[in-house]
N, C-alpha and C positions, 0 to 999 in steps of 0.2 A: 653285375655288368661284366662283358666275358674283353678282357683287353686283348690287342693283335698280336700277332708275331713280330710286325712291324716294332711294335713298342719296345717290346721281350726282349731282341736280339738287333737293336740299331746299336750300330758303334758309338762307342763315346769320343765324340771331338774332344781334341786336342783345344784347351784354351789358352790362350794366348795372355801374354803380361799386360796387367794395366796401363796406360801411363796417362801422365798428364792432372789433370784437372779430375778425373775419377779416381785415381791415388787418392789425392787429397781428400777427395770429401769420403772416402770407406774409412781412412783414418783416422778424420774426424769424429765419423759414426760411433765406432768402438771404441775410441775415446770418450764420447759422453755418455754410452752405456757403460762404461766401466767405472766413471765416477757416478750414475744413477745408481748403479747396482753398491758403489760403494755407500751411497746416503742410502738404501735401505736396510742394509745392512748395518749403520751405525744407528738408522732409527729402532730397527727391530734390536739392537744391542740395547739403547738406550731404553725401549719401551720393557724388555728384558730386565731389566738392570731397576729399572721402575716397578715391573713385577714383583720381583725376589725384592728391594728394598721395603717393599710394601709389607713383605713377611716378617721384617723384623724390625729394631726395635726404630728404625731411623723414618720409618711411614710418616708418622709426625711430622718430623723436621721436614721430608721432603715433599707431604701438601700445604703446611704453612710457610713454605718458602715459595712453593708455588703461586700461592693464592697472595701473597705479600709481592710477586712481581706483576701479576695482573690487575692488581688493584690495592688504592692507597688504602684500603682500609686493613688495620692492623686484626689481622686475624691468626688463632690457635687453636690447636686441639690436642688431645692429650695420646689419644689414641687414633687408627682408622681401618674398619676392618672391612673387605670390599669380596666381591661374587663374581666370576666371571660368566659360570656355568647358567645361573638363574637369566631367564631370559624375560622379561630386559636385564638388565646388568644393575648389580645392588652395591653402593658404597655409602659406607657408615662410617660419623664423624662423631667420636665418643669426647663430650665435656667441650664444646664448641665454646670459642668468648671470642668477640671481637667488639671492635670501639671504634666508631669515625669519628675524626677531628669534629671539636665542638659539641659531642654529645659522651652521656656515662658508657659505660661498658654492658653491653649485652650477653646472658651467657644463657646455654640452654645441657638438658643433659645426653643427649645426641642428633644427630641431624643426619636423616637417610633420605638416601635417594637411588631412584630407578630410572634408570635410561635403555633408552634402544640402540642397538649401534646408528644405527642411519641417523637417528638425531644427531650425531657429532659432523651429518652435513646439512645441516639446518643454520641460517644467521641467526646469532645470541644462543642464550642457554635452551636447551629443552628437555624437561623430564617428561618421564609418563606417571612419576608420584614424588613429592616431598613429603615428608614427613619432620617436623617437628617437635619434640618432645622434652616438657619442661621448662619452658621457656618464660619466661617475665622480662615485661615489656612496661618502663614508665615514660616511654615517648616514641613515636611513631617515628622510625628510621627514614631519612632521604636518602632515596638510592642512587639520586644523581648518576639514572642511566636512562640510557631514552627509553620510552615505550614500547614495551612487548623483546625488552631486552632479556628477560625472564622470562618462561612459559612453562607452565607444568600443566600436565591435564587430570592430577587431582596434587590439590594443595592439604594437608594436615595438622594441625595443630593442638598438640594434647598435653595435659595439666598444665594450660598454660592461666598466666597472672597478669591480667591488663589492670595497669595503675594510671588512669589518664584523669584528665581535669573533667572529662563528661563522661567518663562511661568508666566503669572497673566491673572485671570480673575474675573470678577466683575458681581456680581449680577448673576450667574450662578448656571444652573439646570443640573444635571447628573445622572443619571440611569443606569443601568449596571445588568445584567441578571446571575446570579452565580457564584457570586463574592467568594472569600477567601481570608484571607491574607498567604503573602507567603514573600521571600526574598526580591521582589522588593517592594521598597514605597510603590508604588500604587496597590499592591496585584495582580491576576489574576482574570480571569473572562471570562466565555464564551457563548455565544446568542447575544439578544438583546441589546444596547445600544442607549445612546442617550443625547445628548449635548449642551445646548444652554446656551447664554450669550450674557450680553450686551456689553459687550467689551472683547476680547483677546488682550493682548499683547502678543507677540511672534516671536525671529529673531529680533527684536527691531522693529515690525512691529505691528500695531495696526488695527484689524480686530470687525465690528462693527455689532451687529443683528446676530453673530454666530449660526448655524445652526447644526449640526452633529447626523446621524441619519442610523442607520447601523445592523452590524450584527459582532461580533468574533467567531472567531473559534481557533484550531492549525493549522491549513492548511495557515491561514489568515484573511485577513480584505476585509467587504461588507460595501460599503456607500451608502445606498439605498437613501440617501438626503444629501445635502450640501452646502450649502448658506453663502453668509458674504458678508459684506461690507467692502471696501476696494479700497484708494487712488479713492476718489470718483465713484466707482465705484460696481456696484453689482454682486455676481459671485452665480450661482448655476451648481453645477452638482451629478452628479454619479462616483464612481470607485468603484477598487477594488482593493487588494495587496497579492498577493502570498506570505509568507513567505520563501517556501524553495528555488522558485526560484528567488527573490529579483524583481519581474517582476509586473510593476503597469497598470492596466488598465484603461485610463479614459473615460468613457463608453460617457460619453458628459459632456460639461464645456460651461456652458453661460456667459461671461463678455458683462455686460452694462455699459454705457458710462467709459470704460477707458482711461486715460488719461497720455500720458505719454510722460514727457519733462525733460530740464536739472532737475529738480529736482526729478525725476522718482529714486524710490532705486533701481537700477539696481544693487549694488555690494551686498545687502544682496541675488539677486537671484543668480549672480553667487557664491558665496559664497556655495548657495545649491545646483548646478548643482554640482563644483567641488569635492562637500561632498558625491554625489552621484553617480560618478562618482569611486572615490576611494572605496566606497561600492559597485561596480557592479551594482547598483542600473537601470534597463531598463522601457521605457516606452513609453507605446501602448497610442496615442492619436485616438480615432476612432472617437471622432467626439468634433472639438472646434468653438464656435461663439463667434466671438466679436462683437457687434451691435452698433452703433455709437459711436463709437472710435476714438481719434486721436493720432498724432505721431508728436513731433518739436523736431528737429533736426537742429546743423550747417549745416548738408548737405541734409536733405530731410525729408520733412514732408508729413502728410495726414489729412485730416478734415474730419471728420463726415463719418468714413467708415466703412464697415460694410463688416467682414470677417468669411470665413467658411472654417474648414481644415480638412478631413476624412484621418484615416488609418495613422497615420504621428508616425515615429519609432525615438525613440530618444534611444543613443547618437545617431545613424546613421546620414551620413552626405546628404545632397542633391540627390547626386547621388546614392543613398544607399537605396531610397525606394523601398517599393514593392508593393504600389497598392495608394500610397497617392493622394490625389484630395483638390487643391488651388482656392477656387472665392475670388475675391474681387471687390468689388465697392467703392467707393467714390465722396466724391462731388471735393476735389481738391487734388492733390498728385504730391509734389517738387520734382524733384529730381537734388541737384545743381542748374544748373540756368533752369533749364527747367522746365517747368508749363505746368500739367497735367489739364483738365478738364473734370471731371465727368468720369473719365477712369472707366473700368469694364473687368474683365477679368477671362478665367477660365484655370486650370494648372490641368494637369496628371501626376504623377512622380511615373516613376518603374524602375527598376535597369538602370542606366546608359541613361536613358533619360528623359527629361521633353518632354512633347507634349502642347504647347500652344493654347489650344481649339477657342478659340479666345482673340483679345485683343482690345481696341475702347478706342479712349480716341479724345477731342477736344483739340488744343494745335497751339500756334502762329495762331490765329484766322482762322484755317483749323480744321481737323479732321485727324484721324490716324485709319484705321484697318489693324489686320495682323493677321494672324495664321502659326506657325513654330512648328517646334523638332529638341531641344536642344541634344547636345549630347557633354561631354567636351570639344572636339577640334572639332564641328561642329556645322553647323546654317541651317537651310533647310528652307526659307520661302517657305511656300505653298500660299500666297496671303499677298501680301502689297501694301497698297493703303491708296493716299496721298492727299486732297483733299483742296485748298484755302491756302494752308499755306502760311505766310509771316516771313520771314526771315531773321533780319540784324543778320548776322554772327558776333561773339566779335572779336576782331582782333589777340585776345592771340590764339583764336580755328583757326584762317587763316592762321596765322605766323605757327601754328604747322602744320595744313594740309601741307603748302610749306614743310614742313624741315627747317624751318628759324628757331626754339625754340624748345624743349624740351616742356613737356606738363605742363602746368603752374597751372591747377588745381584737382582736385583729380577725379573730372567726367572725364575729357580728364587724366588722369591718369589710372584710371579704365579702360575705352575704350581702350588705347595703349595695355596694360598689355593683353586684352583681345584677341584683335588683334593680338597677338603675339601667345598665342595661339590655334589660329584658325588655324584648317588645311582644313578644306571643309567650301564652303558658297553656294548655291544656291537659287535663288527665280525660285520656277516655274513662278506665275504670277506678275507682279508689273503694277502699273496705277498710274500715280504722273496726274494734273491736276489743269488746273488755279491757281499755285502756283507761289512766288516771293521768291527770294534768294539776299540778296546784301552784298558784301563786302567793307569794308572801308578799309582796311589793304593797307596803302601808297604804298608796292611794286606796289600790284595789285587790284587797287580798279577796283570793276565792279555789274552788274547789271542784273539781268535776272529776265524778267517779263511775263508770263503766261506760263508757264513750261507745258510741258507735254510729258511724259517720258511713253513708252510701254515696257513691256520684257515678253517675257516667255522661259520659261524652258531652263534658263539661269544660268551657273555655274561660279561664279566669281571669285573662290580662289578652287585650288585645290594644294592638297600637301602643302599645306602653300605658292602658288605661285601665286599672282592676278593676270588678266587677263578673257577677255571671251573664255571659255576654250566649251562652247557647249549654243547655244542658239542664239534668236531674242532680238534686241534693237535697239528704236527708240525713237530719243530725238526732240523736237521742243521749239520752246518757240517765244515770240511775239518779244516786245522792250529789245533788250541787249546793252549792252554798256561795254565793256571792256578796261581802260584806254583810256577813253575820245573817244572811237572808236564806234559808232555806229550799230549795226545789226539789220536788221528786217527780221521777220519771218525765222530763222535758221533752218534747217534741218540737221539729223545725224542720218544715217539709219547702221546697223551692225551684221555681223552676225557668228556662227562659228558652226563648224562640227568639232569634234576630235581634237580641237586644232587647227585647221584652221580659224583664225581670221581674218575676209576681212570686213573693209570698204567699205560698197557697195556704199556710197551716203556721202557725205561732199557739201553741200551747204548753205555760206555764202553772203548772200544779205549786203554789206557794204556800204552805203551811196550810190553813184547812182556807186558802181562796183559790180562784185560779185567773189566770192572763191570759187573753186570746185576743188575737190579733193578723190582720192582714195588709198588706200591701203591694205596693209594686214602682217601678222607677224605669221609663224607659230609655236605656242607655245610648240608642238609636239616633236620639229625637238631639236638639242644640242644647247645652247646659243640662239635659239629663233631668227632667222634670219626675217627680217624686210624690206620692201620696202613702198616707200611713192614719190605721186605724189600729187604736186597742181598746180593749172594753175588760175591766177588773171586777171581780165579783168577792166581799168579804176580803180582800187584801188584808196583811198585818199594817195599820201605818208607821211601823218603821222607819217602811221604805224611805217614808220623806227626811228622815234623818240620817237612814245609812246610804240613798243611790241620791237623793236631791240636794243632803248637806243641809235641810233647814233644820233649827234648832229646835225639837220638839220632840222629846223625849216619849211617846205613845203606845199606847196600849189597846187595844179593842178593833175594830173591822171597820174598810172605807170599802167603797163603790166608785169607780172612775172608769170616765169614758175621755179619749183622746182620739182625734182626729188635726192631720197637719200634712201642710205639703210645701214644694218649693223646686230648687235647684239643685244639686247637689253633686254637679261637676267639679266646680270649684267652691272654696273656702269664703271668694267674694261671693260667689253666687249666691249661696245659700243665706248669706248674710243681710244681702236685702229682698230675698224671696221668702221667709222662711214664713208662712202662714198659718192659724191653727188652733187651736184651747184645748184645754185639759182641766176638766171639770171633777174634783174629789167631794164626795158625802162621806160622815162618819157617822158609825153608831158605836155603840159600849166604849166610851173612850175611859180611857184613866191615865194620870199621870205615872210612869214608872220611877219617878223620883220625888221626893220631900217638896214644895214648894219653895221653902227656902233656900236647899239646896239648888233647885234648876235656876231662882235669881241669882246667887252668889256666880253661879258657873257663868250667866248674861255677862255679868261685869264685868268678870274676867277673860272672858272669849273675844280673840282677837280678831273673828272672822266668823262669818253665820251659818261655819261648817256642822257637823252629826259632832257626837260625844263619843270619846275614847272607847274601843272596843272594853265590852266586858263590863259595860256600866247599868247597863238598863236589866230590868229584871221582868222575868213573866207576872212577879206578885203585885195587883192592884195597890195601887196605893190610895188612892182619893178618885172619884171620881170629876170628868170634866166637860164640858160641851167646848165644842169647835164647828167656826162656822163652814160652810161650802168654800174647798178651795177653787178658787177660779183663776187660770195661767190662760193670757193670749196675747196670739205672736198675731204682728200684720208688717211685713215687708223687712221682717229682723227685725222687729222692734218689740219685746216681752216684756207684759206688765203683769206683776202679782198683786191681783184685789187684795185690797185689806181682810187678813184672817185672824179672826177674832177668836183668843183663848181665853174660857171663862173657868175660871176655881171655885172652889171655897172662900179663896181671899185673894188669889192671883187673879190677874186681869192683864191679858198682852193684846198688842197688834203688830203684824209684821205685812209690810208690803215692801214694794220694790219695781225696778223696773231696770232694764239691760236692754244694749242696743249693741246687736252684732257688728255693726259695722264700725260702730266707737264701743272699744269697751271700757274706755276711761272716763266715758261720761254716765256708767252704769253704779245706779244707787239703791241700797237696804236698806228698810230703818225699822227699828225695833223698838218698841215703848213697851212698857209693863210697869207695874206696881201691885205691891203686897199689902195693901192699906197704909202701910209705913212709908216703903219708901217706894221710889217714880227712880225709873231708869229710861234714859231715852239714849240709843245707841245708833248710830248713823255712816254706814263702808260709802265710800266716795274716791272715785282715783286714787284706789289702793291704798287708802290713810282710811283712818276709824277716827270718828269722834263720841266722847263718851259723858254723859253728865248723870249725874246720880244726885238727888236730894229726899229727904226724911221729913214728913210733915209732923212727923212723933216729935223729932227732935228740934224743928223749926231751926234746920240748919243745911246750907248746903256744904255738898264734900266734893 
C-alpha cells in the first residue's frame, strides 16, 4: 500500500496540556500498570525463585509445604525431580507418604505426573498421566473432594499391594483410561483398562498370573483378554457385561487341566450363582473348553476329558435351551458301578429336546454306540448297538429287576425315578452281538452266552405302558443255562402291528428235548387279552423242580402241552382272568436221590420249593412211575391234580390249589410214606403244618 504525501509531510500539531478529569484518570492508568507490571514481575521472581529452588536441596520442603497449605492432609516427600522441556511437563515425587486424619499412613516409592500447560486453566486437578509406583494400600482412602476434582486421562498403578477385607492383590499393575475421583472408593473411569498381578485373592479364592485386559464404558464392560490361574488349572477368555440389562457374555473360556474333587470349592461357586441369581444376573456361554480335565466324585468320575459347550443359557435349565451343542471325550468316565472307556460323544439341546448326535464308549470288555432324542417323558433310539459285552449282573440290580427289592443304590435309583417317567421309548434299529449276561441272584441264577438280539422300528413303552406296541425283534443266544437247566442255540422271533403283539417263533432246544411255542396279546384291545401255547417234546423233568419248585427230584423225559389265556394289563386283571392247563406225561423216570434221603429232606423242607443247587445227579438211582400231571387255571383260580409218585417202597401225593386273587387262602399238601413211616405235610397262609408217624415203631413223633 503506497501512503500520500499528505501523510509523509503533514505538520505535527502542537498538543496542548491535559487538565481536569483526563489528568487523573492517565494517572491512574500508569499507576495500575505499574503495580500489574510490578506483580508480574514478583510472580516471575517468585515462579524463578521456585525453579532454581526446585534444583536444590529445599524442592522438598518447598512441595510439602505447599501441598500441606492446600490441603489438611499431612503429606512428604523425600525428593522431587520435575521437566519442563518434556511436553506435557513431567514432575516426579520420590518416597511419597502421606496420612489423613483417622486413617494409617500411605507411602508409595514415587509418584509422576504429566501435565499440559492449559490444564493449569482447567477447574480442579488435571493430568494427561499419573503414574503410581509401589504403592500399598490397607484401606481405601476418602478424598473428601467433590467429584471430578481429580482427572487424569491415563491413571497407573505398579507393584502395587491391595490388603482389603474382599479383594487383595500383590505385586499388581493397573491402568485405567479417564479416571476421576467421584463417590465410590475407587473413582470412575472410562476406555481402556488393564490389570495384572501375581496373586488375587478373592471369594476366599486365590487366582495366580492374573490377566485383565478390556474396555469400560456406561453401556458396560469389554474383556478383550482374561487369563489366571487357578486350582491348578489355567483359564483364558473373552466377555462382555451389559449393565443395563445385567446380561453377561462369555464370548469363549479355556480351562486347562481342571481338577475337581472332594476338595473342589464348590460352595464359594454356588455362593455366586445364588448372588446372581437374586441380582437377575443372566448368562450367554457361546463357547467353553475344558481341555484335560477331570472329575472324582462318590458317584461318577472322568479322567483326562476334554469338553466343548456352545450357546449354553444360564439360569436356563436343560430343557430350556435354544441352540446349545455338548462334545465330550475322555479317556475314562464312572458312572456308579459302570466303567466307561474312552466314551465320546456329541449333544444338541433346543427347547424341550436334546438330540444325541452320537455316543461310543468301550465298557464290560464290549463297546457301545447309540444315537437318540431326548424329550422329558420320551427316548427315541435311532441306533443302539452292543457289541462283546460281558456281564455279571450285581444281585442288588437282579433282586430289583424281579420286584424282589426296592432300588438299593442311587444309579438303580436314578433309572427307577427315570423309568417312571417315561411315557414313549422306541429304538428304530438295535444289534446286540457276541455278548454274555449272567446272574447269580439265588432265586434265579442263569447264564446267556453269545446273545444276539435284532429290532427295528420297534416301540416298547408307549403312554407309559411297556410292551411291543409296533415293530420286529429277534433274540438268539448260544450256551444258556437257567437254574441249572441247560439251552442251546435258543431262538425268539416277535412281532407287532398297532398293538398286535404275536410270538411268531419260541424255540427252546433243552438238553436232548425241545420247547416250542406261540403266542400273542393285544395291547390295543381293554385289559390287553392274552393267549399262549407251548408244546414240549422229551423235556428233562427237572424243570418241575428247578423253574416250578415242586419237590421232585427226577430223572428221565416228560411230554407237555400248555395252552392258557386271560388279561394281562394289570396284576388284578390277570388274577381273575387267568384261564388254561398244562398237562405233563413222563417216561424213563428215576429218582436221583436215595428214598430215604428225599423223605428225610420232606420233613425238613420248609416250603415245596426244588432242592439246593448241586444235589441231583444225572446217575439213575431207582427206577419210578409218576402219574400225568394236570395244572388248570379257570378265572385265577389253579388246581394241581393229585400226582401220584410210585417207588420201590416210596409212595407220595401232592396236590394243591392257589388262588390269585387271595394268595393267603392258597394250599399244598404233601403225603408220602416209606413202608415205615407216613408224612403228611400241609403250606396254608404262609405257616406249614407237619406230622410224621412210624407204623414200625407204632409211635407217633
Amino acid at each position: 500500500m503506497q501512503f500520500s504525501q499528505e501523510f509523509h509531510h503533514r505538520p505535527i500539531a502542537r498538543q496542548r496540556p491535559k487538565r481536569g478529569w483526563a489528568a487523573d484518570m492517565e494517572f491512574g492508568m500508569r499507576f495500575i500498570a505499574k503495580i500489574l507490571a510490578s506483580l508480574i514481575i514478583l510472580l516471575l521472581m517468585t515462579v524463578s525463585i521456585a525453579i532454581i529452588l526446585l534444583h536444590t536441596r529445599h524442592s522438598a520442603f518447598l512441595v510439602n509445604t505447599l501441598i500441606h497449605h492446600l490441603s489438611d492432609t499431612n503429606f512428604q516427600v523425600t525428593d522431587v525431580q520435575y521437566s519442563l522441556q518434556d511436553n506435557p511437563r513431567h514432575l516426579r515425587l520420590i518416597q511419597p507418604r502421606w496420612q489423613q486424619q483417622g486413617h494409617s499412613e500411605q507411602t508409595a516409592e514415587r509418584i509422576d505426573l504429566w501435565l499440559s500447560p492449559k490444564s493449569l486453566f482447567s477447574e480442579g486437578w488435571h493430568f494427561d498421566s499419573l503414574l503410581i509406583q509401589g504403592l500399598t494400600v490397607d484401606n481405601l482412602p476418602d478424598l473428601q473432594l467433590e467429584s471430578g476434582t481429580i482427572n487424569t486421562q491415563r491413571l497407573a498403578l505398579t507393584n502395587l499391594n491391595l490388603n482389603l477385607p474382599e479383594l487383595r492383590l500383590e505385586n499388581a499393575r493397573l491402568q485405567l483410561d479417564n479416571w476421576r475421583n467421584s463417590q465410590s472408593p475407587w473413582g470412575d473411569f472410562s476406555g481402556d483398562f488393564q490389570l495384572t498381578a501375581d496373586q488375587m485373592l478373592w471369594q476366599q479364592q486365590t487366582l495366580d498370573k492374573l490377566l485383565l485386559d478390556g474396555e469400560h464404558s456406561p453401556k458396560g464392560w469389554t474383556f478383550y483378554g482374561l487369563s489366571f490361574h487357578w486350582q491348578n488349572a489355567d483359564f483364558n477368555g473373552q466377555a462382555e457385561f451389559d449393565t443395563d440389562t445385567h446380561h453377561l457374555i462369555v464370548h469363549q473360556l479355556t480351562a486347562s487341566g481342571l481338577q475337581v474333587d472332594e476338595h473342589f470349592p464348590l460352595e464359594p461357586l454356588m455362593s455366586l450363582a445364588t448372588e446372581a441369581r437374586q441380582k437377575a444376573l443372566s448368562v450367554e456361554i457361546r463357547r467353553l473348553d475344558i481341555l484335560d480335565g477331570s472329575l472324582e466324585h462318590n458317584h461318577y468320575s472322568i479322567n483326562h476329558a476334554s469338553l466343548a459347550l456352545e450357546n449354553w443359557q444360564w439360569p436356563g435349565e436343560v430343557w430350556q435351551q435354544k441352540d446349545a451343542r455338548l462334545s465330550l471325550g475322555a479317556e475314562t468316565l464312572r458312572w456308579h458301578d459302570l466303567l466307561l472307556e474312552n466314551p465320546l460323544t456329541e449333544l444338541h439341546l433346543t427347547p424341550g429336546q436334546i438330540s444325541l448326535k452320537g455316543f461310543s464308549a468301550r465298557l464290560l470288555e464290549g463297546y457301545l454306540r447309540t444315537e437318540a432324542t431326548l424329550t422329558p417323558d420320551a427316548l427315541l433310539l435311532h441306533q443302539l448297538e452292543l457289541k462283546g459285552i460281558r456281564w455279571i449282573m450285581p444281585e442288588a440290580i437282579q433282586a430289583w429287576l424281579m420286584g424282589h427289592a426296592e432300588p438299593q443304590n442311587p444309579l438303580q435309583q436314578q433309572v427307577d425315578s427315570w423309568w417312571h417317567q417315561l411315557n414313549e421309548l422306541t429304538v428304530d434299529q438295535l444289534s446286540v452281538g457276541y455278548s454274555q449276561i449272567t446272574g447269580t441272584y439265588a432265586p434265579l441264577p442263569f447264564q446267556f452266552s453269545d446273545i444276539n438280539l435284532e429290532g427295528t422300528g420297534m416301540v416298547l413303552l408307549h403312554e407309559g405302558q411297556p410292551g411291543l406296541w409296533q415293530g420286529e425283534f429277534a433274540a438268539g443266544a448260544g450256551f444258556t443255562n437257567i437254574r441249572q437247566i441247560t439251552i442251546r442255540d435258543p431262538l425268539l422271533t416277535m412281532s407287532s402291528q398297532a398293538g398286535h403283539w404275536q410270538l411268531t417263533r419260541l424255540t427252546l432246544p433243552i438238553e436232548a428235548g425241545l420247547l416250542e411255542g406261540k403266542g400273542e396279546i393285544q395291547l390295543g384291545e381293554a385289559g390287553w387279552p392274552w393267549q399262549l401255547k407251548l408244546s414240549g417234546d422229551s423235556l428233562p423233568p427237572q424243570m418241575l423242580s428247578q423253574w416250578l419248585g415242586l419237590p421232585l427230584p427226577l430223572h428221565g423225559a416228560m411230554d407237555i402241552q400248555t395252552q392258557a389265556s386271560g388279561l394281562g394289563q394289570f396284576q388284578r386283571g390277570l388274577a381273575y382272568s387267568l384261564h388254561g392247563q398244562l398237562e405233563a406225561k413222563f417216561r424213563q423216570l428215576s429218582l436221583t436221590q436215595q428214598e430215604s434221603t428225599l423223605m428225610a429232606r420232606w420233613q425238613a423242607g420248609d416250603k415245596p420249593a426244588g432242592f439246593q443247587p448241586g444235589t441231583d445227579t444225572s446217575e439213575s438211582l431207582m427206577p419210578v412211575t409218576l402219574s400225568p400231571l394236570m395244572i388248570q387255571a379257570d378265572r385265577g383260580r389253579i388246581t394241581l391234580q393229585p400226582l401220584a409218585l410210585q417207588g420201590p417202597q416210596l409212595h407220595a401225593e401232592l396236590q394243591g390249589a392257589w388262588d390269585l386273587a387271595a394268595p393267603a387262602d392258597s394250599t399244598v399238601e404233601l403225603q408220602a410214606s416209606d413202608g415205615c413211616q407216613q408224612l403228611t405235610k400241609r403250606w396254608h397262609s404262609h405257616q406249614q403244618e407237619t406230622r410224621v408217624s412210624s407204623s414200625c415203631e407204632r409211635k407217633s413223633i
